[in-house]
DSSP file (Angstrom, degrees, kcal/mol; ACC not computed):
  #  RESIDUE AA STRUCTURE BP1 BP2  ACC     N-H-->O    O-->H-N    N-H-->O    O-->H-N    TCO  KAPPA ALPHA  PHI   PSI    X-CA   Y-CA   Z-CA
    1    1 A X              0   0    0      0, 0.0     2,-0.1     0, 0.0    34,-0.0   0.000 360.0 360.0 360.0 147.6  172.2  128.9   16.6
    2    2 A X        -     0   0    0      1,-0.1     2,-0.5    34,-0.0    33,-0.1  -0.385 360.0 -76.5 -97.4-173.5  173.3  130.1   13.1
    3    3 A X        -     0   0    0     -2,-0.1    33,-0.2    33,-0.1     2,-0.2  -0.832  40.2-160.4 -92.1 116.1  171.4  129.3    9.9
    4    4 A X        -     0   0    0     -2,-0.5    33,-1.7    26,-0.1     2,-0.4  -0.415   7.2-151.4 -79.5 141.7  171.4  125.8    7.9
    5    5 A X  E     -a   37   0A   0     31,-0.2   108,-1.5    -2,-0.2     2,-0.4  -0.998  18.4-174.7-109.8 145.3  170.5  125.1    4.4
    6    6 A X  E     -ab  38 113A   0     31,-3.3    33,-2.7    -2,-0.4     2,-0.3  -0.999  11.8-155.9-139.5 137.0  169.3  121.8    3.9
    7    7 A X  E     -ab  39 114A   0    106,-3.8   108,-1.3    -2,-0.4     2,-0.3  -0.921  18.8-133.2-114.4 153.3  168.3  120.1    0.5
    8    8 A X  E     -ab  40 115A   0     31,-0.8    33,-0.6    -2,-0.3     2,-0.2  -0.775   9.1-139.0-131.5 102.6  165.8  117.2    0.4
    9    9 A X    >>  -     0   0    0    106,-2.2     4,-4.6    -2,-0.3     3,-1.4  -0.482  43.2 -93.5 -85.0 157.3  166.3  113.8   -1.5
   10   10 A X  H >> S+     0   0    0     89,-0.3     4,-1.5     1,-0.3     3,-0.7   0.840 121.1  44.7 -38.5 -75.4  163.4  112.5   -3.3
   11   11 A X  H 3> S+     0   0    0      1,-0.3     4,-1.9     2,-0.2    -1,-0.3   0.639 112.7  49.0 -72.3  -9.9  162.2  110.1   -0.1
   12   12 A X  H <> S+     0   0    0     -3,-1.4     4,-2.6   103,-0.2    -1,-0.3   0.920 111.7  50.2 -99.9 -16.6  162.6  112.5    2.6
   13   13 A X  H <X S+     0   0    0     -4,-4.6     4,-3.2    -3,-0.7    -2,-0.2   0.890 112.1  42.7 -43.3 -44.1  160.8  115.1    0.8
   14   14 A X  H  X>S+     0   0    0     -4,-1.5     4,-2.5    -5,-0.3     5,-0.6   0.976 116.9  52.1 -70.6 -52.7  157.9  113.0    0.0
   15   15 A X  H  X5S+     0   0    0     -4,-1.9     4,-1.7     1,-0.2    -2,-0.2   0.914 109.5  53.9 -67.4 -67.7  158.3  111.7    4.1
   16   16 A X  H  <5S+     0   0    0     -4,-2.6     4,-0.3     2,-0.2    -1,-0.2   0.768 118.9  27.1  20.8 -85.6  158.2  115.3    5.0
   17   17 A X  H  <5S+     0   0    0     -4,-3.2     3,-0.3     2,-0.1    -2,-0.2   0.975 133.5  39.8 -52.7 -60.5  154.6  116.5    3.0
   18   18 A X  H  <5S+     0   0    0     -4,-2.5    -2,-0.2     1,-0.2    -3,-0.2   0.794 137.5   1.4-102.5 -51.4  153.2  112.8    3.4
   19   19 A X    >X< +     0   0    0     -4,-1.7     3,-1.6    -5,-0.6     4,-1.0  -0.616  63.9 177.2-147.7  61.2  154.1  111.2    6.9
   20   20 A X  T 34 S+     0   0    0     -3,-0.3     3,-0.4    -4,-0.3    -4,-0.1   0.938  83.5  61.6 -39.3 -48.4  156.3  114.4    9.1
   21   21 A X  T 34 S+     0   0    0      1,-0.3    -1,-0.2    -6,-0.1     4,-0.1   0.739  86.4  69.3 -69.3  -3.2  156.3  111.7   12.3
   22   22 A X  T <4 S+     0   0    0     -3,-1.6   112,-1.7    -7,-0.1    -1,-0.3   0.950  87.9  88.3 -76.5 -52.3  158.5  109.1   10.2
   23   23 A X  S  < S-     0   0    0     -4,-1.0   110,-0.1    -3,-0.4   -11,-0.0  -0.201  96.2-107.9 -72.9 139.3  161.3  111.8   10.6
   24   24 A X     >  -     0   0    0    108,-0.3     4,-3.3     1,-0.1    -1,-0.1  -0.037  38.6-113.2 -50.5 147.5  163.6  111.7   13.8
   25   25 A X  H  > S+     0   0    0      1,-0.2     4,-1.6     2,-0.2     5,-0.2   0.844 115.4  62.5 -74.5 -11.3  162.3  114.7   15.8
   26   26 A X  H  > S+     0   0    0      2,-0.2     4,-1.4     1,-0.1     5,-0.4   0.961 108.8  44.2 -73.8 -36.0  166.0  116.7   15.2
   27   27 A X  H >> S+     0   0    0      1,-0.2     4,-2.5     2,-0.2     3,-1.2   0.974 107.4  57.2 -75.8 -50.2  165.2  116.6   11.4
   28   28 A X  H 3< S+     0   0    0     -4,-3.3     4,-0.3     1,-0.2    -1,-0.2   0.843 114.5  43.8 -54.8 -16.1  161.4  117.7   12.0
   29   29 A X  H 3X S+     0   0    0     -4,-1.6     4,-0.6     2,-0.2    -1,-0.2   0.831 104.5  54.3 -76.8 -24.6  163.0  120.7   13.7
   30   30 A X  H X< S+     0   0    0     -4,-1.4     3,-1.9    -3,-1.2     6,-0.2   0.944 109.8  54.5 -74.1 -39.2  165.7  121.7   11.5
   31   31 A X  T 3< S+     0   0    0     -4,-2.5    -1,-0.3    -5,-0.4    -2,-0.2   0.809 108.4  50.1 -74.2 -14.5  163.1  121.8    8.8
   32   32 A X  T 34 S+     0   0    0     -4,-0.3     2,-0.7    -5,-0.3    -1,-0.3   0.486  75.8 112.2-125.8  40.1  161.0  124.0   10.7
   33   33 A X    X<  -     0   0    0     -3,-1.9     3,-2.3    -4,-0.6    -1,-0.1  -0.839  62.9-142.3-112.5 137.4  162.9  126.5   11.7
   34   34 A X  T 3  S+     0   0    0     -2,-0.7    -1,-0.1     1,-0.3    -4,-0.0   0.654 101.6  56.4 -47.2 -35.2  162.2  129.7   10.3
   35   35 A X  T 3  S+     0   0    0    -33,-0.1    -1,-0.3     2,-0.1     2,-0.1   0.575  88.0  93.5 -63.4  -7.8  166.2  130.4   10.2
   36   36 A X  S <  S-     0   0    0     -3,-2.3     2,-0.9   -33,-0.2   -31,-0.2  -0.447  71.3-147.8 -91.4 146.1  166.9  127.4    8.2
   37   37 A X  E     -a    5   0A   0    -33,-1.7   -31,-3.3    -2,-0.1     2,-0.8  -0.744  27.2-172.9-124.5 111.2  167.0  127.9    4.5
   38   38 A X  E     -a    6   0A   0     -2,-0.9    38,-2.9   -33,-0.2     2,-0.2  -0.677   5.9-160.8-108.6 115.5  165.4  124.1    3.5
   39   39 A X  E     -ac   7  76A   0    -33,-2.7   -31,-0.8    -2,-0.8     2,-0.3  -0.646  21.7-166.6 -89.3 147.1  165.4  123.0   -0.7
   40   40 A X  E     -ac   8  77A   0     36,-0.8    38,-4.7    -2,-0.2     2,-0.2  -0.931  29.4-138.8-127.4 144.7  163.7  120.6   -2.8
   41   41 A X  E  >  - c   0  78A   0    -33,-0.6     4,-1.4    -2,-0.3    38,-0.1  -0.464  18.2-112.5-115.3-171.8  165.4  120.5   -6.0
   42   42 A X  H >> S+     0   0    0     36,-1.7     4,-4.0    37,-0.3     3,-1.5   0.942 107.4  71.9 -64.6 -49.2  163.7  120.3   -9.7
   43   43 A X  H 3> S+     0   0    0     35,-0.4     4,-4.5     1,-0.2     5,-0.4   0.989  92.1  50.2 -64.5 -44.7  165.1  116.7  -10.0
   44   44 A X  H 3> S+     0   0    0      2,-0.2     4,-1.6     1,-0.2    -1,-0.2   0.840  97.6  61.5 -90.5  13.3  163.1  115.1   -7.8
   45   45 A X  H <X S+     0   0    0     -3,-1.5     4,-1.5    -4,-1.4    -1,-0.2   0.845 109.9  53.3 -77.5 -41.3  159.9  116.3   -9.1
   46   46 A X  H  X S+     0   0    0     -4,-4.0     4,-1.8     2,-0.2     3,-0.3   0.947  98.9  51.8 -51.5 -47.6  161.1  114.5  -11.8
   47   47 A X  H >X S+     0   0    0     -4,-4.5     4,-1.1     1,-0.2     3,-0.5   0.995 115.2  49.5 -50.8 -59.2  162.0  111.2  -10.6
   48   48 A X  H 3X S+     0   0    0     -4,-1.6     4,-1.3    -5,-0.4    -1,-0.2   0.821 105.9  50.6 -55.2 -22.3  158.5  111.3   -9.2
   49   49 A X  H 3< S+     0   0    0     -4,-1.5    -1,-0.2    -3,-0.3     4,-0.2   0.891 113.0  53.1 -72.2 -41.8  157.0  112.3  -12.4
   50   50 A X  H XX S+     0   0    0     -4,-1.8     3,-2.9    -3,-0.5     4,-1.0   0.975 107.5  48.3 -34.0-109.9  159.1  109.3  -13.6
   51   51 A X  H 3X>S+     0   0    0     -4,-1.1     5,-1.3     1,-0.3     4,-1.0   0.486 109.3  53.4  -8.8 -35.8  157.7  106.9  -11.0
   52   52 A X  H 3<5S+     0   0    0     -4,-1.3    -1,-0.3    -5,-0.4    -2,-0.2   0.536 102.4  53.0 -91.5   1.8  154.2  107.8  -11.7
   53   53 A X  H <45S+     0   0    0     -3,-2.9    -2,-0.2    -4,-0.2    -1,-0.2   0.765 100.5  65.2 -81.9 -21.1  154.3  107.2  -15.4
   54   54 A X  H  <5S-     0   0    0     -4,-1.0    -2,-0.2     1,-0.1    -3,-0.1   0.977  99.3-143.0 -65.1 -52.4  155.8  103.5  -14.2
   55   55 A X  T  <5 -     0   0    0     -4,-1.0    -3,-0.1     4,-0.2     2,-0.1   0.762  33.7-176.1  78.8  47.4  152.0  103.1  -12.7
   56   56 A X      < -     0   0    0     -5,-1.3     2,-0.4     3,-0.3    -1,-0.1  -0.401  27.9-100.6 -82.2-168.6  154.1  101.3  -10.0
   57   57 A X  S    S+     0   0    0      1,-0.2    -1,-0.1    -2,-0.1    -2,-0.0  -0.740 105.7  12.6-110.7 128.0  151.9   99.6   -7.1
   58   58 A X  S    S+     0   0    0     -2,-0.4     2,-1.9     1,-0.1    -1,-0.2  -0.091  99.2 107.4  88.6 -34.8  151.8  101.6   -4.0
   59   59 A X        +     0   0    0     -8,-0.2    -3,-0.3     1,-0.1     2,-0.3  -0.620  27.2 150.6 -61.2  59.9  153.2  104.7   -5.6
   60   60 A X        +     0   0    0     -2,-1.9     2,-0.3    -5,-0.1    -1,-0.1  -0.409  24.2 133.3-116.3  45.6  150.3  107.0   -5.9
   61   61 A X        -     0   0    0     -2,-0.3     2,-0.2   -13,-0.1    -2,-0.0  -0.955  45.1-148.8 -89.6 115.1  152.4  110.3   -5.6
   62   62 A X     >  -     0   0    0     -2,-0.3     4,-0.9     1,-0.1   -13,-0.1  -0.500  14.4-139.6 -76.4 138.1  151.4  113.4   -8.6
   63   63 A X  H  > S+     0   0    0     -2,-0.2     4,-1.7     2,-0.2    -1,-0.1   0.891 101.7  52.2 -57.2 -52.1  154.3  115.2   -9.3
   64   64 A X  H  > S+     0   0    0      1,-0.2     4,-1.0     2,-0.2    -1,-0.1   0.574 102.6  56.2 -44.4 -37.0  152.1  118.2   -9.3
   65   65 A X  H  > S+     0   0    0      2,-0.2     4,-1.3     1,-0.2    -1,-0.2   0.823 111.5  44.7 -88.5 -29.3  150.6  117.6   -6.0
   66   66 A X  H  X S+     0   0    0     -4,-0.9     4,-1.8     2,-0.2    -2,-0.2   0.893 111.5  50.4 -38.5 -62.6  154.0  117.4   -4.4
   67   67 A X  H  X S+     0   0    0     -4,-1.7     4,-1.1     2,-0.2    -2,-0.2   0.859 114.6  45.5 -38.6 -48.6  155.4  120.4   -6.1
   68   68 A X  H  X S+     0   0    0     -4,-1.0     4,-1.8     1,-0.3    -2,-0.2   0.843 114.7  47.5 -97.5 -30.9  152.4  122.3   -5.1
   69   69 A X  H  X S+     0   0    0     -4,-1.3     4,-1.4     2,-0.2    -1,-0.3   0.698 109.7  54.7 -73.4 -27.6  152.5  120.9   -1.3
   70   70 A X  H ><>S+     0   0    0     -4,-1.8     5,-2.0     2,-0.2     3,-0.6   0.954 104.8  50.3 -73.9 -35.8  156.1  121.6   -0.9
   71   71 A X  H ><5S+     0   0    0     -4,-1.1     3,-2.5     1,-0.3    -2,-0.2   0.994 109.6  59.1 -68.4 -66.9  155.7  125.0   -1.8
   72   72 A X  H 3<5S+     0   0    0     -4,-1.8    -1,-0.3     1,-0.3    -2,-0.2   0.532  96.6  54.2  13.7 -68.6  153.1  125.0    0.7
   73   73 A X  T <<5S-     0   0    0     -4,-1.4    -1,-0.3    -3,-0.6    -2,-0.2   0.101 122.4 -95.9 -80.9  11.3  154.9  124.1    3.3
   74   74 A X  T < 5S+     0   0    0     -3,-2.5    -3,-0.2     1,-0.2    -2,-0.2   0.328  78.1 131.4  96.5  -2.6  157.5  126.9    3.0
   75   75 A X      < -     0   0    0     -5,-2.0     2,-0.4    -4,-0.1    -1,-0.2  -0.435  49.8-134.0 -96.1-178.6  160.4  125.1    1.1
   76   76 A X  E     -c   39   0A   0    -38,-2.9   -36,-0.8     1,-0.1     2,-0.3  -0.887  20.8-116.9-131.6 143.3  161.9  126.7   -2.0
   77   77 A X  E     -c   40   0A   0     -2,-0.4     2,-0.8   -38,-0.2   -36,-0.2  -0.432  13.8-137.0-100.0 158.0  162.4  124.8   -5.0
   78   78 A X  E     -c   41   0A   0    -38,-4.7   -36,-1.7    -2,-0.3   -35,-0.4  -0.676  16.0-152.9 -92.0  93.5  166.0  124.1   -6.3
   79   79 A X        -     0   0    0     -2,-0.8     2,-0.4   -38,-0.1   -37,-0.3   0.072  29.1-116.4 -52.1-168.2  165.9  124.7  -10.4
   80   80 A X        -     0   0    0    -39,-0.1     2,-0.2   -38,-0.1    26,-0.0  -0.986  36.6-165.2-126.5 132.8  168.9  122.4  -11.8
   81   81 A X    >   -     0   0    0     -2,-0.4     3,-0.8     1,-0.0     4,-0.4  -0.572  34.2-107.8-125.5 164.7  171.3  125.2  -13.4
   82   82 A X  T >> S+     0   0    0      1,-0.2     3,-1.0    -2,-0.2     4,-0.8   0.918 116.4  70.0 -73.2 -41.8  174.2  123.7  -15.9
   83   83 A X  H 3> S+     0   0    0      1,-0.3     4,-0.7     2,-0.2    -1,-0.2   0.491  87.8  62.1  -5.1 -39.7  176.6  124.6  -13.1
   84   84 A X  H <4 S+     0   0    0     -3,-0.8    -1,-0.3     1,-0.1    25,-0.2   0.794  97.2  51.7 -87.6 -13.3  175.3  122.0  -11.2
   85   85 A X  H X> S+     0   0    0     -3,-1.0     3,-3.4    -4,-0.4     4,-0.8   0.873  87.6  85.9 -49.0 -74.0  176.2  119.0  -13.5
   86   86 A X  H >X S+     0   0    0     -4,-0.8     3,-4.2     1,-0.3     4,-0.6   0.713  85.6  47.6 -26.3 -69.0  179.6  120.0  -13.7
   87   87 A X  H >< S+     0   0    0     -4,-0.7     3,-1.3    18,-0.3    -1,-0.3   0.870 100.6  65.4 -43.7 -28.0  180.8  118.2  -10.3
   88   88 A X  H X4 S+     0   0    0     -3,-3.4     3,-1.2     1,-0.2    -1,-0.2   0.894  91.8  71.8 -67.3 -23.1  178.9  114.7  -11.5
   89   89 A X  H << S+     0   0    0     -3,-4.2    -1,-0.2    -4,-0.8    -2,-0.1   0.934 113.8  28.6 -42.0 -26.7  182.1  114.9  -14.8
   90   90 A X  T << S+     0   0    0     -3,-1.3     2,-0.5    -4,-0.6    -1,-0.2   0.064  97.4 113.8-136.7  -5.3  184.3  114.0  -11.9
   91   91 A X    <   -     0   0    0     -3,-1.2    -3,-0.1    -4,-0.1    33,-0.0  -0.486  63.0-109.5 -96.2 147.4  182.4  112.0   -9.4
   92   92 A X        -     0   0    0     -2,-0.5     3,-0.4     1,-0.2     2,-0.1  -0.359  26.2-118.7 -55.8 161.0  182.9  108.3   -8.5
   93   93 A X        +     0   0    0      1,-0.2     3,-0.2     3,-0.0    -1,-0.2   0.066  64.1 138.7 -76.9  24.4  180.6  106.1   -9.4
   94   94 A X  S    S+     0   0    0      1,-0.2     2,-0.5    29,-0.1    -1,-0.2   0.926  85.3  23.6 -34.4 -25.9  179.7  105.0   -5.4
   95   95 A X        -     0   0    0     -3,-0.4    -1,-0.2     1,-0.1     5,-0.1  -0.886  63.4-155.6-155.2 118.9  176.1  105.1   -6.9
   96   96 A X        +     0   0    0     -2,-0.5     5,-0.1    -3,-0.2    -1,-0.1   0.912  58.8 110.5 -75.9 -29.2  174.6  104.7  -10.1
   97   97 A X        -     0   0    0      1,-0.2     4,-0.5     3,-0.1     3,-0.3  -0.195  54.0-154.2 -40.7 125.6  171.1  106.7   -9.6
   98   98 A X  S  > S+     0   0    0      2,-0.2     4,-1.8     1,-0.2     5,-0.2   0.705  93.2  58.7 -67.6 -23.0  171.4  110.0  -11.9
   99   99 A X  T  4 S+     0   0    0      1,-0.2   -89,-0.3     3,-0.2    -1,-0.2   0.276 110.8  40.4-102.1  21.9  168.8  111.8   -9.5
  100  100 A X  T  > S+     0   0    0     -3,-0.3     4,-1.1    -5,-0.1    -1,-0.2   0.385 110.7  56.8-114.4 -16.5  170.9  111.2   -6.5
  101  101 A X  H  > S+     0   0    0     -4,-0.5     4,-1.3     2,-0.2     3,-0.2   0.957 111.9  40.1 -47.3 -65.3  173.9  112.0   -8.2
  102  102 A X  H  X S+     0   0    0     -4,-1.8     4,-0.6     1,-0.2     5,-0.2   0.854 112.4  56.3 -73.1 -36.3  172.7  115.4   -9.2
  103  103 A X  H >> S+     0   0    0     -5,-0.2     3,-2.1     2,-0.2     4,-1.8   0.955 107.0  51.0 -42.2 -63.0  171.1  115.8   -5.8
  104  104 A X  H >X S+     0   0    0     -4,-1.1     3,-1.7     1,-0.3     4,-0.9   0.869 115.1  44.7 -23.1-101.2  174.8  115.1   -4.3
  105  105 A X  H 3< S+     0   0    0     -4,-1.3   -18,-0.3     1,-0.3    -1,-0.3   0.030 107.3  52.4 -44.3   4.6  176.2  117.9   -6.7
  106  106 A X  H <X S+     0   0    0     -3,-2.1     4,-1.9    -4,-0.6    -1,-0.3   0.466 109.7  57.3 -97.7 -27.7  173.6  120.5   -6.1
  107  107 A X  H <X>S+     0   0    0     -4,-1.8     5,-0.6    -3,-1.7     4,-0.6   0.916 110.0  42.8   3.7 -85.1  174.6  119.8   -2.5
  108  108 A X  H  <5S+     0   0    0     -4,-0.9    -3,-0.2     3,-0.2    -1,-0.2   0.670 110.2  52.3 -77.4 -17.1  177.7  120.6   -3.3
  109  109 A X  H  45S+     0   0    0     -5,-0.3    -1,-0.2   -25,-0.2    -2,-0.2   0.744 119.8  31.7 -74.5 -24.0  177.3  123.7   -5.4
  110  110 A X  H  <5S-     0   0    0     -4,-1.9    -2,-0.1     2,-0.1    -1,-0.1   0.943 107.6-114.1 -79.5 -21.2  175.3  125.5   -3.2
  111  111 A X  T  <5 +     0   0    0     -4,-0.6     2,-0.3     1,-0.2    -3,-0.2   0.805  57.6 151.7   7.1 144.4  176.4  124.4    0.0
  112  112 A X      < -     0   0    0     -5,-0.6     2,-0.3    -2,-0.1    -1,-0.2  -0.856  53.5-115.9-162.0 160.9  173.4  122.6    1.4
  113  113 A X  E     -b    6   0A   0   -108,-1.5  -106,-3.8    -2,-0.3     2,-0.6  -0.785  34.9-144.5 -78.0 116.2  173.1  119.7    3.9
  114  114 A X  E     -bd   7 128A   0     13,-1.7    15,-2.1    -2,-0.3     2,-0.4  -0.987  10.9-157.0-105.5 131.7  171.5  116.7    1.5
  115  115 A X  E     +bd   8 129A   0   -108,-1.3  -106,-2.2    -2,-0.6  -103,-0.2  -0.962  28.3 151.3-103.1 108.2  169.4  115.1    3.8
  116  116 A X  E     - d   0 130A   0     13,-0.9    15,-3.1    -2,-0.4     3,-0.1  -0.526  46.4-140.3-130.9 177.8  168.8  111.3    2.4
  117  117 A X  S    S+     0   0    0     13,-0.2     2,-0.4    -2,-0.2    16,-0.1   0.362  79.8  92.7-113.0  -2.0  168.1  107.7    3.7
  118  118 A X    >   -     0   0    0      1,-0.1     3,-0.6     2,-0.0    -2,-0.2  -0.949  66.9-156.1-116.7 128.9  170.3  105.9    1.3
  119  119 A X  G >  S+     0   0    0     -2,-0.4     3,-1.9     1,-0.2    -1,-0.1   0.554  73.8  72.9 -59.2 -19.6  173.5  105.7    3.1
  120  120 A X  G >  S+     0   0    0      1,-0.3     3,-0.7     2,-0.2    -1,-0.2   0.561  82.0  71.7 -87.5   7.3  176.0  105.4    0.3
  121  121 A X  G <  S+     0   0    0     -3,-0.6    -1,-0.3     1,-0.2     3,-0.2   0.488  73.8  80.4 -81.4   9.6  175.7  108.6   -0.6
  122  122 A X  G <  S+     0   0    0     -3,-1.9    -1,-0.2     1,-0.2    -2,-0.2   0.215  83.8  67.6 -91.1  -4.3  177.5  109.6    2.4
  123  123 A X  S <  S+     0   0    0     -3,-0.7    -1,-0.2     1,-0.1   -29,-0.1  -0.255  90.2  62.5-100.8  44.1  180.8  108.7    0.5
  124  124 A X  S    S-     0   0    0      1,-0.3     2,-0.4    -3,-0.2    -2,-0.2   0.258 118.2 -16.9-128.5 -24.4  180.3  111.5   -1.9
  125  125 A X    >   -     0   0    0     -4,-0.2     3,-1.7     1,-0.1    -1,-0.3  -0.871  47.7-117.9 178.0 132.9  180.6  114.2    0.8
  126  126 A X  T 3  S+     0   0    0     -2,-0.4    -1,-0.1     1,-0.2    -4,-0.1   0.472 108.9  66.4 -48.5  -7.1  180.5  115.3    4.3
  127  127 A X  T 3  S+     0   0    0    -15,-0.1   -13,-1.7   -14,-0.1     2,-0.4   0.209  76.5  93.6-107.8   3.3  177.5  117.5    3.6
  128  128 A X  E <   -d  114   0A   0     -3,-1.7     2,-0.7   -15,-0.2   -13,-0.2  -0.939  66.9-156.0-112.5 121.5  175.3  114.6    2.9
  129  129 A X  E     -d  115   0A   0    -15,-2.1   -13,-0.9    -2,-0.4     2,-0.4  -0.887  12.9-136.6-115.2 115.1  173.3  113.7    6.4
  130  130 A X  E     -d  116   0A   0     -2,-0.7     2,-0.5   -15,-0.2   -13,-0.2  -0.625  21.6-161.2 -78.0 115.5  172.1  109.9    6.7
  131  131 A X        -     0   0    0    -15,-3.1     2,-0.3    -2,-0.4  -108,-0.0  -0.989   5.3-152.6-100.9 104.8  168.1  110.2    8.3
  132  132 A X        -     0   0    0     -2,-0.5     2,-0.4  -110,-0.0  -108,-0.3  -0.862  24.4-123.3 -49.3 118.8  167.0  106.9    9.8
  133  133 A X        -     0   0    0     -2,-0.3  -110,-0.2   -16,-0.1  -111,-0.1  -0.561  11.7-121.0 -80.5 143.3  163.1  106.9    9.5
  134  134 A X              0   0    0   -112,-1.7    -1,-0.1    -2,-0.4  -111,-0.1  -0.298 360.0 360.0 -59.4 136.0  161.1  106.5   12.5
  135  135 A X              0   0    0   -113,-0.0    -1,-0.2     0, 0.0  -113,-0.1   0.512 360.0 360.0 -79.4 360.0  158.7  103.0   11.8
């Protein structure tokens, strides 16, 4: 089998660290094999830093403690370079979120597999892989 890269949207990261058996068992493999080269990018330590400021209910995720548990778990975090912006000049509007946009378009600048749960980002690019989670 050759070598993957896979980047990580905000929820499957968090379902990853937080609850690994929610993931279909093909995604819990790809992510842990050693050949695989698997990202979490800058932005969505932001969203989440963002989300905890909201003080929403139920949302008891640290930015910090994420950051520091991904790293943890072997994945390598994705700065956001100006380069990567570029594609969003030029992208449709399928989807208004800016931290799925720029996920989508570091996607596509690296190549990477984004591996998400929100299906409409799957009409930004073949490289974006729809994860149903396990209840």
């Amino acid at each position: 089998m050759s070598r993957r890269v896979y980047l990580l949207d905000t929820n499957i990261l968090l379902t990853a660290l937080i609850a690994p058996e929610r993931l279909p068992a093909e995604v819990r493999t790809w992510l842990s094999q050693p050949r695989n080269d698997v990202f979490f990018s800058a932005a969505s330590i932001w969203e989440i830093a963002i989300k905890c400021s909201l003080q929403r209910e139920g949302f008891t995720f640290r930015p910090e403690e994420i950051h520091a548990l991904a790293l943890e778990t072997g994945f390598t975090e994705l700065a956001i370079q100006s380069d990567h912006g570029y594609p969003i000049a030029t992208m449709p509007w399928h989807h208004r979120d800016p931290f799925d946009r720029m996920l989508v378009a570091q996607a596509q600048s690296l190549p990477a597999h984004l591996l998400t749960t929100d299906s409409v980002l799957k009409r930004y690019s073949e490289l974006v892989v729809v994860v149903g989670l396990v209840a």
